[in-house]
Jmol script that loads the backbone (N, CA, C; Angstrom):
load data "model"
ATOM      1  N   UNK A   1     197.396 107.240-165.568  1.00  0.00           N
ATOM      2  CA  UNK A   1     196.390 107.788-164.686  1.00  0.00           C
ATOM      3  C   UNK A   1     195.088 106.969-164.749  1.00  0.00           C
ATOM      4  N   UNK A   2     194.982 106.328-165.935  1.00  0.00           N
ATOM      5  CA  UNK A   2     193.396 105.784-166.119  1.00  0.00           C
ATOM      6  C   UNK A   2     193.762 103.990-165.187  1.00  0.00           C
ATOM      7  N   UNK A   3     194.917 103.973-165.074  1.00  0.00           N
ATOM      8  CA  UNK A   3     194.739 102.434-164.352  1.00  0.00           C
ATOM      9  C   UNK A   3     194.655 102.860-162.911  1.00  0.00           C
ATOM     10  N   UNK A   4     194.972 104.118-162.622  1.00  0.00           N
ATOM     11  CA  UNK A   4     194.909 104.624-160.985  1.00  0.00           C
ATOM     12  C   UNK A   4     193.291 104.692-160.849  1.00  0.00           C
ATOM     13  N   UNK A   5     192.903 105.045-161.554  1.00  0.00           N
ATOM     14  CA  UNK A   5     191.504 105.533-161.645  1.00  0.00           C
ATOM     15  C   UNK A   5     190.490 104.349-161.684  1.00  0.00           C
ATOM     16  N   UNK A   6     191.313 103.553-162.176  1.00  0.00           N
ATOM     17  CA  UNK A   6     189.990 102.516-162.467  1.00  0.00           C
ATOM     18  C   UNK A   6     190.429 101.388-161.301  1.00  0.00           C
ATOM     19  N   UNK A   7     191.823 101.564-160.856  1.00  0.00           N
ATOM     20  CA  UNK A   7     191.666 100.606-159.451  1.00  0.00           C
ATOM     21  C   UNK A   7     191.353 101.158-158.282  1.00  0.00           C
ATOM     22  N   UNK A   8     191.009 102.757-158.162  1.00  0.00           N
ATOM     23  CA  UNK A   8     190.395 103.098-156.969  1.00  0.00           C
ATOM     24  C   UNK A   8     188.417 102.722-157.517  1.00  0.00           C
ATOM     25  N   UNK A   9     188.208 102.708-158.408  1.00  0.00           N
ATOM     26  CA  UNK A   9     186.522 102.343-158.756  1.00  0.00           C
ATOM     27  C   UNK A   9     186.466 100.463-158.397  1.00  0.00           C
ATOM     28  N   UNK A  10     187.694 100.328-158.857  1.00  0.00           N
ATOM     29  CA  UNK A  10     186.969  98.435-158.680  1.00  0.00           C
ATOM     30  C   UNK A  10     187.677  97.981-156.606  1.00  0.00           C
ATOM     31  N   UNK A  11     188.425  99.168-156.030  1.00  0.00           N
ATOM     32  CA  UNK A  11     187.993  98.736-154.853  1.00  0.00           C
ATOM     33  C   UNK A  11     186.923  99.641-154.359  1.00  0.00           C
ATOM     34  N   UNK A  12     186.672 100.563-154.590  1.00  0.00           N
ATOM     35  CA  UNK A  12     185.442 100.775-154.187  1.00  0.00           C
ATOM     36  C   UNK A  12     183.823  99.862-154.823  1.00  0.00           C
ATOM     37  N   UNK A  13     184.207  99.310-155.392  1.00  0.00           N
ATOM     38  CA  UNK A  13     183.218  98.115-155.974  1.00  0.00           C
ATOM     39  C   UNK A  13     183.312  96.965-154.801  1.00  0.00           C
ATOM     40  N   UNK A  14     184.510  96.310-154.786  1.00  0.00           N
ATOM     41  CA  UNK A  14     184.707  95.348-153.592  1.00  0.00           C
ATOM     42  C   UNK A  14     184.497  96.085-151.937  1.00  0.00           C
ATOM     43  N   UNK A  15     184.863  96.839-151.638  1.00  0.00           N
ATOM     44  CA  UNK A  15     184.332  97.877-150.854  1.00  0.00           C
ATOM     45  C   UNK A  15     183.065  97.726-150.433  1.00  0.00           C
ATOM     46  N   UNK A  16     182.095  97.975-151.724  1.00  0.00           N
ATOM     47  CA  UNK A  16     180.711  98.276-151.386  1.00  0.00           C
ATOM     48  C   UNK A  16     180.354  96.350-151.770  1.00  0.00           C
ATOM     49  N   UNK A  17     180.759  95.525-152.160  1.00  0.00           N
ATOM     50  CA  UNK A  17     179.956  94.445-152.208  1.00  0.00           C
ATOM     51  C   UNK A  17     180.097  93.900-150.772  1.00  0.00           C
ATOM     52  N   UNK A  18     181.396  93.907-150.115  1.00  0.00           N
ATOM     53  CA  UNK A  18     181.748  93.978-149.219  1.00  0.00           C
ATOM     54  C   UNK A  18     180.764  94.009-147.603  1.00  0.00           C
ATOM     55  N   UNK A  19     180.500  95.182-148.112  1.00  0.00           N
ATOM     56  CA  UNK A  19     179.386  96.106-146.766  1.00  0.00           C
ATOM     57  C   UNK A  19     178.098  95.606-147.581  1.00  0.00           C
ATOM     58  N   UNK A  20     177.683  95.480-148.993  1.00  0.00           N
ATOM     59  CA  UNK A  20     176.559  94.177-148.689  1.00  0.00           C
ATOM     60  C   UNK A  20     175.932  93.164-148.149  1.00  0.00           C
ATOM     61  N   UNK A  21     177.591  92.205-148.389  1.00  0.00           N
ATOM     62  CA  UNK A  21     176.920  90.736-148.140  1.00  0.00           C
ATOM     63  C   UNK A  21     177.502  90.419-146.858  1.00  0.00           C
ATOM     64  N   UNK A  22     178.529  91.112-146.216  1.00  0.00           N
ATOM     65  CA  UNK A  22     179.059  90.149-145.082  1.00  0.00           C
ATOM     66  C   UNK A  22     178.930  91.228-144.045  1.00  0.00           C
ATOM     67  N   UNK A  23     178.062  90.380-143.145  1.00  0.00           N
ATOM     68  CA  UNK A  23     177.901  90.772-141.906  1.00  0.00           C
ATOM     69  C   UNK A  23     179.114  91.487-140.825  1.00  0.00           C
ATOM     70  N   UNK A  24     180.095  90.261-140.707  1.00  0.00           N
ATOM     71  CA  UNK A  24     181.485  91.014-139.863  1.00  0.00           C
ATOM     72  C   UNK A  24     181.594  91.989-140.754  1.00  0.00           C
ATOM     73  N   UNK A  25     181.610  92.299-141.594  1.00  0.00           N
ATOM     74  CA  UNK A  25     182.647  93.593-142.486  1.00  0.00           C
ATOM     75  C   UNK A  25     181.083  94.853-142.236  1.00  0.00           C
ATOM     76  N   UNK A  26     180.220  94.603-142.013  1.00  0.00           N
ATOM     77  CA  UNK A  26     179.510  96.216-141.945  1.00  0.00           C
ATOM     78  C   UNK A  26     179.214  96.393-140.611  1.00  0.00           C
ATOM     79  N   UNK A  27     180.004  95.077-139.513  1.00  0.00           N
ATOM     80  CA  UNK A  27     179.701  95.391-137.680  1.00  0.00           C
ATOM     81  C   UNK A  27     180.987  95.789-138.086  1.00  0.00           C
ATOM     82  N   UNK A  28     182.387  95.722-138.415  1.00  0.00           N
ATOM     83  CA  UNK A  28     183.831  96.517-138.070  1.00  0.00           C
ATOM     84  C   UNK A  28     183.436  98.026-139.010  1.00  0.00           C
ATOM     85  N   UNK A  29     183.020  97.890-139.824  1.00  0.00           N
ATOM     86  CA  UNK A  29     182.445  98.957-140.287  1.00  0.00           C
ATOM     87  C   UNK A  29     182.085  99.918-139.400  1.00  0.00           C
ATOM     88  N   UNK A  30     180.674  99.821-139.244  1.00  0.00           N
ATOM     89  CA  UNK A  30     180.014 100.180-137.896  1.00  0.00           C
ATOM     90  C   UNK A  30     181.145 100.832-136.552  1.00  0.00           C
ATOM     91  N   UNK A  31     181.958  99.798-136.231  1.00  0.00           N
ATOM     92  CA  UNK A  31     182.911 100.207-135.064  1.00  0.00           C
ATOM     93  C   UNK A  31     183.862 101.027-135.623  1.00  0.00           C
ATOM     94  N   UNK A  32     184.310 101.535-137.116  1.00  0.00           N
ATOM     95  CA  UNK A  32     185.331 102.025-137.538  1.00  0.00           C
ATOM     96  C   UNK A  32     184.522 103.756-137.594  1.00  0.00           C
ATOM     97  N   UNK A  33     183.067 103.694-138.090  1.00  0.00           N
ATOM     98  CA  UNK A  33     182.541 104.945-138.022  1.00  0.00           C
ATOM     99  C   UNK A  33     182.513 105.574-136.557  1.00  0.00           C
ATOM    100  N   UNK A  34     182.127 105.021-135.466  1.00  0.00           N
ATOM    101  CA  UNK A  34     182.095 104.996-134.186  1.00  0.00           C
ATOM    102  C   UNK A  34     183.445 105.732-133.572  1.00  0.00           C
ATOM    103  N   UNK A  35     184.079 104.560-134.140  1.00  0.00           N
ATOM    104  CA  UNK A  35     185.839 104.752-133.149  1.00  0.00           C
ATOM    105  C   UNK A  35     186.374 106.131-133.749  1.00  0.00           C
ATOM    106  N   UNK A  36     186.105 106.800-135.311  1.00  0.00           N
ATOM    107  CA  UNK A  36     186.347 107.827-135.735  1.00  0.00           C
ATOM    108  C   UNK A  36     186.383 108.955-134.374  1.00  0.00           C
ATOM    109  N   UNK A  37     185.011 109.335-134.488  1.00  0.00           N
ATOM    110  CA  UNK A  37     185.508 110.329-133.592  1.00  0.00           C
ATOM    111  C   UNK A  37     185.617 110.261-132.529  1.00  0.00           C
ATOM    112  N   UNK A  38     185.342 108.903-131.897  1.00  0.00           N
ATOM    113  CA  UNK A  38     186.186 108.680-130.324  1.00  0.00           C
ATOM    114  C   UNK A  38     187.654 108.708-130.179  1.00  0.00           C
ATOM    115  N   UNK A  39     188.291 108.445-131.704  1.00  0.00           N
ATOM    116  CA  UNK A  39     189.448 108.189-131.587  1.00  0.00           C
ATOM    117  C   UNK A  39     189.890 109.789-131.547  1.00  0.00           C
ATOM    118  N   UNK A  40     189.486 110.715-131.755  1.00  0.00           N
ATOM    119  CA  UNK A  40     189.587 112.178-132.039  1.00  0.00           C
ATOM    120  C   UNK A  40     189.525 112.625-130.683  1.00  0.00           C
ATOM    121  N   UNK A  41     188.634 112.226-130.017  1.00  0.00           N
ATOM    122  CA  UNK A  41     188.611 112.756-128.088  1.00  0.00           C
ATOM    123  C   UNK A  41     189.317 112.279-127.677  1.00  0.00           C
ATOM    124  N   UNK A  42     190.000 111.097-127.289  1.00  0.00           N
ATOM    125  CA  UNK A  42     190.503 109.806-126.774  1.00  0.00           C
ATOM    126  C   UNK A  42     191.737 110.459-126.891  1.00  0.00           C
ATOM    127  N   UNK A  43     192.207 110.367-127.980  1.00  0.00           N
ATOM    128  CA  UNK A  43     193.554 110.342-128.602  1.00  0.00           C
ATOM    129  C   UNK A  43     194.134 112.009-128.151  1.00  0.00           C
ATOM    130  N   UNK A  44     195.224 111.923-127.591  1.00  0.00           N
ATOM    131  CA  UNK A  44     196.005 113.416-126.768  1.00  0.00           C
ATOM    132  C   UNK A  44     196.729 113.659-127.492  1.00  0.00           C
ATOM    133  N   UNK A  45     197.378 113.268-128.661  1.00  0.00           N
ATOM    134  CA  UNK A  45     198.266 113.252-129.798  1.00  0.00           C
ATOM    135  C   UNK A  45     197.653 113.395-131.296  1.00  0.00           C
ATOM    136  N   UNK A  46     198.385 113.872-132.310  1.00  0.00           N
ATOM    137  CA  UNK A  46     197.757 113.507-133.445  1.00  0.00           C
ATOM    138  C   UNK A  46     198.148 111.996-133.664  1.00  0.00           C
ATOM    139  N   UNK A  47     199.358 111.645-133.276  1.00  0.00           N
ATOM    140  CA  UNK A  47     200.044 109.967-133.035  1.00  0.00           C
ATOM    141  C   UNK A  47     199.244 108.903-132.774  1.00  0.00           C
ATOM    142  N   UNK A  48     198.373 109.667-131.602  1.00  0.00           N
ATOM    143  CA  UNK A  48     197.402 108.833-130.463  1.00  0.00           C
ATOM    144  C   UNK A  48     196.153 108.619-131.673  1.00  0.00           C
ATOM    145  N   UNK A  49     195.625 109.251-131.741  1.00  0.00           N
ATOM    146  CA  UNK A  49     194.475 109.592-132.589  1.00  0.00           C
ATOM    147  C   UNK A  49     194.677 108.918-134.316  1.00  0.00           C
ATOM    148  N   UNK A  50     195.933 108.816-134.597  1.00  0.00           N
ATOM    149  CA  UNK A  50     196.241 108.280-136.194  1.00  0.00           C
ATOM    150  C   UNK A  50     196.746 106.375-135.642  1.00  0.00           C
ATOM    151  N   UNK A  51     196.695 106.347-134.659  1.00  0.00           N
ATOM    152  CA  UNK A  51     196.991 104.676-134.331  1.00  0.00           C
ATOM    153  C   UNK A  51     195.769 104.029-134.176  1.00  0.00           C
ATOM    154  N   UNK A  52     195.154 104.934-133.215  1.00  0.00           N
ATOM    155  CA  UNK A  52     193.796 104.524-132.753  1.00  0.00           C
ATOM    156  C   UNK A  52     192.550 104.047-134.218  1.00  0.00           C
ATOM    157  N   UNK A  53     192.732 104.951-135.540  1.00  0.00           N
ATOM    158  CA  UNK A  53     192.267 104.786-136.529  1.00  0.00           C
ATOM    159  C   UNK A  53     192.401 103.674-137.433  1.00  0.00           C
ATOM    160  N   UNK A  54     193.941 103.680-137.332  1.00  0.00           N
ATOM    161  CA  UNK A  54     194.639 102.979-138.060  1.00  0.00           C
ATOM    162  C   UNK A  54     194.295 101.481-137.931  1.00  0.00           C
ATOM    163  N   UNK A  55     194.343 101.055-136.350  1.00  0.00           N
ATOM    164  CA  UNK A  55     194.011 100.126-135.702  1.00  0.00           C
ATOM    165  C   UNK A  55     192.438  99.268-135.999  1.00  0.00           C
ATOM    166  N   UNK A  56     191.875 100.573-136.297  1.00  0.00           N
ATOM    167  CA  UNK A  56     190.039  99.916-136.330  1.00  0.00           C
ATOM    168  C   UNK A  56     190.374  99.920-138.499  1.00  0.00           C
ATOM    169  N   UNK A  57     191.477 100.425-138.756  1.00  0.00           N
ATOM    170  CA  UNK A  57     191.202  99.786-140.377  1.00  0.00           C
ATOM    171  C   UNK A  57     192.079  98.517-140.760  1.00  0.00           C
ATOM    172  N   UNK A  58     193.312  98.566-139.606  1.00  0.00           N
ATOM    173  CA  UNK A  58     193.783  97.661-139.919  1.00  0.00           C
ATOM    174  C   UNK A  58     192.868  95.991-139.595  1.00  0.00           C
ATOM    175  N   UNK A  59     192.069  96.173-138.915  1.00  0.00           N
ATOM    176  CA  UNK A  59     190.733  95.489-138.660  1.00  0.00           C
ATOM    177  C   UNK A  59     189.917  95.296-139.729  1.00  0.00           C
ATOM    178  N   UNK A  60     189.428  95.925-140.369  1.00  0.00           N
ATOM    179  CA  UNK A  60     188.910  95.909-141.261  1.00  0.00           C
ATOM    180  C   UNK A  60     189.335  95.300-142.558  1.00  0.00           C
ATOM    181  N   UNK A  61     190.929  95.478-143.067  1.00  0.00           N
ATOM    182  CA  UNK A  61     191.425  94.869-143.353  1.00  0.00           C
ATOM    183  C   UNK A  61     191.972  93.472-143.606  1.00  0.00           C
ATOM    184  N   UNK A  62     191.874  93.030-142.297  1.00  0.00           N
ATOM    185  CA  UNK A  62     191.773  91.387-142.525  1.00  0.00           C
ATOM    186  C   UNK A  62     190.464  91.120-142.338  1.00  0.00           C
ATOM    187  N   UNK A  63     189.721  91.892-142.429  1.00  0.00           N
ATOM    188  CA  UNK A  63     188.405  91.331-142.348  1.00  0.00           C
ATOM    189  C   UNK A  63     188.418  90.760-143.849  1.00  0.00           C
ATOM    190  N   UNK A  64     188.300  91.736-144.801  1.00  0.00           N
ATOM    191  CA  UNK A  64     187.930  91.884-146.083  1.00  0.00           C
ATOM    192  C   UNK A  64     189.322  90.845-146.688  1.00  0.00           C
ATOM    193  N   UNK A  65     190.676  90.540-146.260  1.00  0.00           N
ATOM    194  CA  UNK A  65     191.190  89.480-146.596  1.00  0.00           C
ATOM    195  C   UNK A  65     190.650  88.295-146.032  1.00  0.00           C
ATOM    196  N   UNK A  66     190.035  87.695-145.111  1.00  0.00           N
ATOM    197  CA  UNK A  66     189.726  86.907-144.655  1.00  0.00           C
ATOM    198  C   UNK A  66     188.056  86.430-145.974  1.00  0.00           C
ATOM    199  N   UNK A  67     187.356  87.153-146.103  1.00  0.00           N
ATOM    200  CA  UNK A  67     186.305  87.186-146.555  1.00  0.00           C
ATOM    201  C   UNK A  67     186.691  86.468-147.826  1.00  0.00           C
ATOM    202  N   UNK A  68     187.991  87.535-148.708  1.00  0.00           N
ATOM    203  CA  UNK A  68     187.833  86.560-149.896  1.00  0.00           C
ATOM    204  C   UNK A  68     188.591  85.152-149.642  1.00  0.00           C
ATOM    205  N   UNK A  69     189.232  85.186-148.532  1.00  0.00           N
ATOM    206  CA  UNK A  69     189.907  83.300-148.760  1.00  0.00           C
ATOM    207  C   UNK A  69     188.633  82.360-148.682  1.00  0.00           C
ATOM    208  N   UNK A  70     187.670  82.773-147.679  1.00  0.00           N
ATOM    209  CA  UNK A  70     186.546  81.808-147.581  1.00  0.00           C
ATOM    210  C   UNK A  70     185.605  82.018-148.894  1.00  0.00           C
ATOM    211  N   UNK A  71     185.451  83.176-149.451  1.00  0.00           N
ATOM    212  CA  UNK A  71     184.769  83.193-150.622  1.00  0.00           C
ATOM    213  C   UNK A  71     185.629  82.067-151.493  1.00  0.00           C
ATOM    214  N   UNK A  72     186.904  82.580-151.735  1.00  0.00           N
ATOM    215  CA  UNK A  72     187.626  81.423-152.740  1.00  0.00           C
ATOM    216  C   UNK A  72     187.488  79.783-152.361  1.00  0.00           C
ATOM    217  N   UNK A  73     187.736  79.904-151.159  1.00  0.00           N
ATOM    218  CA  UNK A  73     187.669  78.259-150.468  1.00  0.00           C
ATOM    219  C   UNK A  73     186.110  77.792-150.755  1.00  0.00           C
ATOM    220  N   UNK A  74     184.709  78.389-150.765  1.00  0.00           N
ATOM    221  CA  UNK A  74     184.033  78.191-151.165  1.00  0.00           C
ATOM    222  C   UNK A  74     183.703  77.772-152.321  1.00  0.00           C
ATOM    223  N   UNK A  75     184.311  78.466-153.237  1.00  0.00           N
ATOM    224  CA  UNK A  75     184.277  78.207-154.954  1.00  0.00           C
ATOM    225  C   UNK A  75     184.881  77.191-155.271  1.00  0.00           C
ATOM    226  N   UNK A  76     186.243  76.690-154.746  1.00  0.00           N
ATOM    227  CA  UNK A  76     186.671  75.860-155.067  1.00  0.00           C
ATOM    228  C   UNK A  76     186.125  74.498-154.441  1.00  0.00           C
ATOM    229  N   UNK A  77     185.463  74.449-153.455  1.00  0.00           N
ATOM    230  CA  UNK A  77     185.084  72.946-153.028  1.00  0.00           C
ATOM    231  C   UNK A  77     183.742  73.479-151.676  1.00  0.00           C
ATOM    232  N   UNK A  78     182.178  73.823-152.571  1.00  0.00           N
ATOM    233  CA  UNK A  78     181.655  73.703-151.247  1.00  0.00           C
ATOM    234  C   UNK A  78     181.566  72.953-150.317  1.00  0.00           C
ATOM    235  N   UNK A  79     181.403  71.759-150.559  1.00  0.00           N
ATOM    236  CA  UNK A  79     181.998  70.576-149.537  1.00  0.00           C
ATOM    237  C   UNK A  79     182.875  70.608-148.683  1.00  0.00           C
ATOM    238  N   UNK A  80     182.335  70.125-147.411  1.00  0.00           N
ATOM    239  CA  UNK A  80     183.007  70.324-145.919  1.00  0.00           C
ATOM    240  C   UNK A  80     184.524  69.455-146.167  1.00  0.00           C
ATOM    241  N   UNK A  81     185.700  69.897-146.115  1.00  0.00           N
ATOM    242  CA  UNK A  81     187.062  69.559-146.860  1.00  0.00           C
ATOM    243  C   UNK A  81     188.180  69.848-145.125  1.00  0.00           C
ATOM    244  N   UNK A  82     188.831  68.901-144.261  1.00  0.00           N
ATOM    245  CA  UNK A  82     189.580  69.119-143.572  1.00  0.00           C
ATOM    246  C   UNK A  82     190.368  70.143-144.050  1.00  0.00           C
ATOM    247  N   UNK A  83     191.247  70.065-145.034  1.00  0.00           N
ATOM    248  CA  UNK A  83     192.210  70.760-145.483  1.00  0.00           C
ATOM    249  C   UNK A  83     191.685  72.369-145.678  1.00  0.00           C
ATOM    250  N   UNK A  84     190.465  72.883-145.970  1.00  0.00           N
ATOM    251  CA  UNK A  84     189.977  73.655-146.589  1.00  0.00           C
ATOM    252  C   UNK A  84     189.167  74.823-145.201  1.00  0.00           C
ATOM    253  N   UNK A  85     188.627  73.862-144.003  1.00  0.00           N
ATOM    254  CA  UNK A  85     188.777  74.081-142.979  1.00  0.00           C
ATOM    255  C   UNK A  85     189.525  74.866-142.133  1.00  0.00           C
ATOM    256  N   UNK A  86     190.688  74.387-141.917  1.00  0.00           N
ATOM    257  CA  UNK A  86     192.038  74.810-141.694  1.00  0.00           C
ATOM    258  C   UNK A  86     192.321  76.279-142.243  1.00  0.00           C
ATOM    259  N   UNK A  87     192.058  76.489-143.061  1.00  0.00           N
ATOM    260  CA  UNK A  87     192.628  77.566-144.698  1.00  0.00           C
ATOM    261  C   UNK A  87     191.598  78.541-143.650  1.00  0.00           C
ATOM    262  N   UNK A  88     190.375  77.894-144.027  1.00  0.00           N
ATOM    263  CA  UNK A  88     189.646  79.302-143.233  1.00  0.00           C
ATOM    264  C   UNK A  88     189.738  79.727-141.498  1.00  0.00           C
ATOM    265  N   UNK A  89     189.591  78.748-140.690  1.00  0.00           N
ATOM    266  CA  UNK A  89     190.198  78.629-139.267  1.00  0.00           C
ATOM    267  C   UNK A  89     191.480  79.800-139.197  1.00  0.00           C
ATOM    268  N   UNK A  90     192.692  79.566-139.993  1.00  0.00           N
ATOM    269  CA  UNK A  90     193.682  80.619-140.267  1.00  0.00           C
ATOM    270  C   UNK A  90     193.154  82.143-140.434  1.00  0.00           C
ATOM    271  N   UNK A  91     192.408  82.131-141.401  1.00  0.00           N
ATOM    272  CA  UNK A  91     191.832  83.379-142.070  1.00  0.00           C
ATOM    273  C   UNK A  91     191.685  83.902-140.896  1.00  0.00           C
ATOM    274  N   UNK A  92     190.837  83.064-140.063  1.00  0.00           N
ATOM    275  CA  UNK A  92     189.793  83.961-139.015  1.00  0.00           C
ATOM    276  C   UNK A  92     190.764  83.751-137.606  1.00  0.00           C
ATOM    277  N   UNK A  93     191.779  83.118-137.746  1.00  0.00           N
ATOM    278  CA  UNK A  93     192.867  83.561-136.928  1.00  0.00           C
ATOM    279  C   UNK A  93     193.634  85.127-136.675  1.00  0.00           C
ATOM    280  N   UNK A  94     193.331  85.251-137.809  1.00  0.00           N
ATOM    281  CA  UNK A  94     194.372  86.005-138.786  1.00  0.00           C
ATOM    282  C   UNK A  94     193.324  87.531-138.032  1.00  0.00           C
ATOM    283  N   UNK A  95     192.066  87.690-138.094  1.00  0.00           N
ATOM    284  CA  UNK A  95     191.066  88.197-137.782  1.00  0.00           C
ATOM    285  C   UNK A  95     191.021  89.063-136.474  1.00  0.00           C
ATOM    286  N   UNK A  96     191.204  87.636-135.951  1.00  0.00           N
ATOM    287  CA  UNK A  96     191.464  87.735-134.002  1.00  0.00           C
ATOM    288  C   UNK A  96     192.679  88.761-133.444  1.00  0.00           C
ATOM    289  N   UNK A  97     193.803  87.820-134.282  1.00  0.00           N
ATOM    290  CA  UNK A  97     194.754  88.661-134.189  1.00  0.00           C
ATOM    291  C   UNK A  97     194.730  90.422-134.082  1.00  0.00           C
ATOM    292  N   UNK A  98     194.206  90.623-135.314  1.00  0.00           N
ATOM    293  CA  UNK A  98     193.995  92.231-135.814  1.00  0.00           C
ATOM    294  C   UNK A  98     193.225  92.602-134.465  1.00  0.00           C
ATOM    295  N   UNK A  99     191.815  91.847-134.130  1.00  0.00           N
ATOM    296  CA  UNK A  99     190.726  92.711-133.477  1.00  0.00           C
ATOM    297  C   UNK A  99     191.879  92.958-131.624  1.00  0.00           C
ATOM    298  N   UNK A 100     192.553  91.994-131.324  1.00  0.00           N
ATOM    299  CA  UNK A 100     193.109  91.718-130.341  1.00  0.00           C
ATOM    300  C   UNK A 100     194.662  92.971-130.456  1.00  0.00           C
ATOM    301  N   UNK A 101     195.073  93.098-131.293  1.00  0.00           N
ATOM    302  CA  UNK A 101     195.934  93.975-131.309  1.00  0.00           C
ATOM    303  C   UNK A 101     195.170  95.492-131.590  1.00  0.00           C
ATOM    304  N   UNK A 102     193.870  95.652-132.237  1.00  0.00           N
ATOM    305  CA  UNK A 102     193.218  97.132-132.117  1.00  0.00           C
ATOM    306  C   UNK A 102     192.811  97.126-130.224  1.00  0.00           C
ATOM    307  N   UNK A 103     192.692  96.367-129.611  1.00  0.00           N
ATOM    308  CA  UNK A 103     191.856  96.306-128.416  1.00  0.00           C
ATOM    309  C   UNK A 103     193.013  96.765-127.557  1.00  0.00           C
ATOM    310  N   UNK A 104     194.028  96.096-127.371  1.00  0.00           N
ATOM    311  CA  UNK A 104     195.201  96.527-126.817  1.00  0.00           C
ATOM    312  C   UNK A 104     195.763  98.059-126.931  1.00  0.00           C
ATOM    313  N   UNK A 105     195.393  97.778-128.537  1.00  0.00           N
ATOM    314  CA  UNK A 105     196.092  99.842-128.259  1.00  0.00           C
ATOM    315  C   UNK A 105     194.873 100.570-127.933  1.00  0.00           C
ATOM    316  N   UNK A 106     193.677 100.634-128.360  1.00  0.00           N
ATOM    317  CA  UNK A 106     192.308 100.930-127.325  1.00  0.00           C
ATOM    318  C   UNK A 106     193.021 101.227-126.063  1.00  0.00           C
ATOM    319  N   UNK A 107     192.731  99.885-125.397  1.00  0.00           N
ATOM    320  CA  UNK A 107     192.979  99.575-123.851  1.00  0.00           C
ATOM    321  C   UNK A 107     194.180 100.896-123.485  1.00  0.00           C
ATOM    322  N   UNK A 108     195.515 100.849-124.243  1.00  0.00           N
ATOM    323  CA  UNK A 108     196.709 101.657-123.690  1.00  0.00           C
ATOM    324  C   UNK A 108     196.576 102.994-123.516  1.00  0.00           C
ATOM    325  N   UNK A 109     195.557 103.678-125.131  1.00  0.00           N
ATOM    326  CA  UNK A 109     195.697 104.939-125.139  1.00  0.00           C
ATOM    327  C   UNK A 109     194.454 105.198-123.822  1.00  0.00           C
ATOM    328  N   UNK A 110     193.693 104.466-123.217  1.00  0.00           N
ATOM    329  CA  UNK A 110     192.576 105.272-122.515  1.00  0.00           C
ATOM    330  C   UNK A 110     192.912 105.110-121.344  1.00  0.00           C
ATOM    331  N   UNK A 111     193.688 103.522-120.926  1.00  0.00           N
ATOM    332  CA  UNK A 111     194.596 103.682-119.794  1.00  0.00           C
ATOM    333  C   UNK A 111     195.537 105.436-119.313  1.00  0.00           C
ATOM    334  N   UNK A 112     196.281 105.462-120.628  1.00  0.00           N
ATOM    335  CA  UNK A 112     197.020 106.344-120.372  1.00  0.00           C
ATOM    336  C   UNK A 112     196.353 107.721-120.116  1.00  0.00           C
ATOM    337  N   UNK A 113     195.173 107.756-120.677  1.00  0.00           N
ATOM    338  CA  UNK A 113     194.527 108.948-120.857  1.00  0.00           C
ATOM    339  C   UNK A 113     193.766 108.939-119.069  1.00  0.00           C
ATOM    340  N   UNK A 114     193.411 107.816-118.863  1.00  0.00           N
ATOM    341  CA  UNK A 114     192.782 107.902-117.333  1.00  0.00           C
ATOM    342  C   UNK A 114     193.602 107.897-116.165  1.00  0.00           C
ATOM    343  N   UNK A 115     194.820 107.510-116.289  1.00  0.00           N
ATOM    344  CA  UNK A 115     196.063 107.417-115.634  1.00  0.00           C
ATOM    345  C   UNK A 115     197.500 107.654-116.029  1.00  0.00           C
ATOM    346  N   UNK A 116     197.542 109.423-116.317  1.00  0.00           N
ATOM    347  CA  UNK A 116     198.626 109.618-117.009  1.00  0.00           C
ATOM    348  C   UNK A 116     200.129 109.398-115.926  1.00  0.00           C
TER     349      UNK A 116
END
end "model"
wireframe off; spacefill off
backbone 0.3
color backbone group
């Protein structure tokens, strides 16, 4: 129980350093408090409403993976590095992806909701 305990405190540590220092992570933030209870009106389902959520954390999510590859890629070589470039370019591929697949199910459930 005490290793459950102490890995919900050290992500809530990364969590909160998180919503410190990096800007994208406290604007998806921001849109994840927001989309809460829009996703609650919006959503005609509990289905509708648990995707719609899901969607703005699964966002959030590669945010905060993305954050530490460039933190790490940083540590290991601040110097502007082709190879190292790339590594982060991916990350924030990786990013797009997420925000582009929350936008889509956005887009479907309000479609559907305005044009059932």
């Amino acid at each position: 129980m005490d290793r459950i305990y102490n890995a919900f405190w050290n992500s809530m540590a990364g969590f909160a350093f998180g919503l410190r220092t990096e800007r994208a992570i406290r604007q998806e933030f921001a849109i994840f408090l927001v989309g809460l209870p829009v996703a609650v009106l919006l959503g005609t389902t509990a289905w509708e409403r648990l995707t719609l959520i899901l969607s703005i954390v699964a966002v959030l999510c590669a945010e905060f993976l993305n954050t530490c590859v460039e933190k790490l890629c940083d540590h290991v070589t601040p110097e502007l590095h082709d190879q190292i470039k790339a590594i982060k370019d991916m990350g924030s591929a990786a990013c797009f992806c997420a925000q582009a697949s929350c936008g889509v199910i956005w887009l479907f459930v309000a479609a559907s909701r305005l044009w059932p």
